[in-house]
C-alpha positions, 0 to 999 in steps of 0.5 A, spaced: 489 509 458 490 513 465 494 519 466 500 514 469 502 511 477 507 512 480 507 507 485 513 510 489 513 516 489 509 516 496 517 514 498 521 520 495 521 526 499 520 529 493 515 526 491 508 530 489 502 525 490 497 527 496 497 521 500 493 518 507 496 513 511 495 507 515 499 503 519 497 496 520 499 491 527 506 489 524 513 491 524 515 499 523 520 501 518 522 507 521 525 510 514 518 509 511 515 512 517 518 518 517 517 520 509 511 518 509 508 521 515 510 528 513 507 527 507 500 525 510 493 528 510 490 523 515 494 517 519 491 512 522 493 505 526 490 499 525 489 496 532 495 493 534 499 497 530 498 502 535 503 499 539 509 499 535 508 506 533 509 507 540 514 504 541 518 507 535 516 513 535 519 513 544 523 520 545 519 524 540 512 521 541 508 527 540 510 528 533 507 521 531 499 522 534 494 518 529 488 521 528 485 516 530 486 508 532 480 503 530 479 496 531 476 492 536 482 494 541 484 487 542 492 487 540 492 495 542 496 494 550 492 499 556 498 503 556 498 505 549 491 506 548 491 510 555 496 514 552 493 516 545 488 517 549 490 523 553 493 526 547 486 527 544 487 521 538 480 518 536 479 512 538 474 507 534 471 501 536 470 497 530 466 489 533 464 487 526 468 481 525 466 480 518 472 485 517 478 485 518 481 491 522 484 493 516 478 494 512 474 497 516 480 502 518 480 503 510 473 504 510 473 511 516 479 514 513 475 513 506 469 517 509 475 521 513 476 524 507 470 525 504 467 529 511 474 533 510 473 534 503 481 532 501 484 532 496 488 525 495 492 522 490 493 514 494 492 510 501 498 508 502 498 502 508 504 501 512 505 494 514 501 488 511 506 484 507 510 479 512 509 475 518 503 471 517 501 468 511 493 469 512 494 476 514 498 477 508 492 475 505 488 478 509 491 484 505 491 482 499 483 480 500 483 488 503 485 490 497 479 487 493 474 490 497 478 497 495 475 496 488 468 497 491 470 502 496 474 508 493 477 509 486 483 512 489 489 507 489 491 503 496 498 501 495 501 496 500 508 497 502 512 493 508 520 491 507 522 491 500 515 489 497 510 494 494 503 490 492 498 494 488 491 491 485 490 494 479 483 496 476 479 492 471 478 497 466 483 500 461 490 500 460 495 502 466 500 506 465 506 506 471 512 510 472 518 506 474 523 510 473 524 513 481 531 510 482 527 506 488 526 500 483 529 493 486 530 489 480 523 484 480 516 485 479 510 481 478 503 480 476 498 476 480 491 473 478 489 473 485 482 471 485 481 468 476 483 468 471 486 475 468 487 476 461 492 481 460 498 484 456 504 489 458 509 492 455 516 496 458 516 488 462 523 484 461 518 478 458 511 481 456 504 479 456 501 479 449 493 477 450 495 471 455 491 469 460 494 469 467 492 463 472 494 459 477 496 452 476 498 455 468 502 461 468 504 466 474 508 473 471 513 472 477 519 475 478 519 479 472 523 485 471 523 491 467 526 491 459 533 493 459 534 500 459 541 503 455 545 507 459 543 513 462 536 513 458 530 514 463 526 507 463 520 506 459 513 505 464 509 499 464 503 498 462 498 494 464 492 492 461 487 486 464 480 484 464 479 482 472 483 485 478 490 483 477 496 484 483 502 487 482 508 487 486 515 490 486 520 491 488 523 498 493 530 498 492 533 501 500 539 505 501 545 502 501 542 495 497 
């Protein structure tokens, strides 16, 4: 089993992991932004995502600089690119089109890390989970690329969703018990057949073979806790890639 996750950590002010960040061409929320931006060893944007940060980030501009912007800078307007510029952040063209803009921004920030010597703990992507369906793949499917790419976790967080693919290999122990859990989570096959067993989950998997078409873990939640106990962590092991998603508990919900 690894050594424990916790997947919101990167969203407590207080939290301890190490993180990069990367912002993708949808909506900011503004309260993730500014914890995770303070945390953050490296921050890109995705092309058009640069957008957005400008835009949200008017009136303190200069406290959100990138480090660098990628993409084949079709969404990303003349204004916002001129701007970035003149501020000295990176500008990557990136034209292979085999890609999307989020992978190839992984793969620079990935060899940013390594030419800098960092030391992380999580990619953490702002952004990725609404808006279109197929983008919402596009992520998902970046995801699969990150196995390949680097052993760090990359997890994706928008709204009140976070999507992490685990790893098929050993057990995965994650903590969640932050104060920042929504009351759902889940387990996905996305890509085949998982094979796969839980515990600390309301409805637990016992060996069982996750697929579409048979059996999907949504809407799962966590086992019931007594009162004022911490909650259990989750374990997972599965014997092919296997999404989980969770839900992130916003003040006031």
């Amino acid at each position: 089993m690894d050594e424990g996750l916790t997947p919101l950590d990167c969203l407590l002010p207080s939290g301890k992991q190490k993180i990069c960040l990367i912002i993708l061409n949808q909506p900011i929320d503004e309260d993730y932004l500014h914890v995770l931006w303070k945390k953050a060893l490296l921050k890109a944007c995705a092309d058009g995502a640069a957008n957005h940060l400008y835009n949200v980030s008017a009136g303190c501009r200069d406290s959100f600089l990138p480090d660098y912007i990628s993409g084949d800078f079709d969404s990303i307007t003349a204004e916002v690119k001129a701007f970035y510029a003149d501020k000295g952040c990176k500008l990557l063209e990136t034209a292979d089109q085999d890609f999307t803009d989020f992978t190839k921004c992984l793969s620079i920030m990935l060899e940013q890390i390594r030419q800098q010597q960092l030391q992380v703990d999580a990619i953490v992507t702002l952004g990725g989970l609404g808006g279109r369906f197929d983008q919402t793949m596009a992520s998902i499917e970046t995801l699969h690329h990150s196995l390949n790419m680097t052993t760090l976790p990359v997890f994706i967080i928008q709204e009140t969703s976070l999507a992490l693919l685990l790893r098929p290999q050993g057990s995965h122990r994650l903590e969640v018990d932050t104060g920042l859990e929504g009351d759902w989570c889940s387990l996905i096959p996305v890509g085949g057949p998982c094979q796969t067993s839980t515990t600390g989950l309301k409805w637990n998997l016992d060996n069982q073979v996750l697929q579409f078409g048979k059996l999907v873990s949504t809407s799962n939640t966590y086992e019931p806790k007594p009162p004022g106990e911490p909650r259990n962590p989750v374990t997972i092991s599965t014997d092919q890639p296997l999404l989980w998603s969770m839900a992130i508990r916003k003040p006031g919900d």
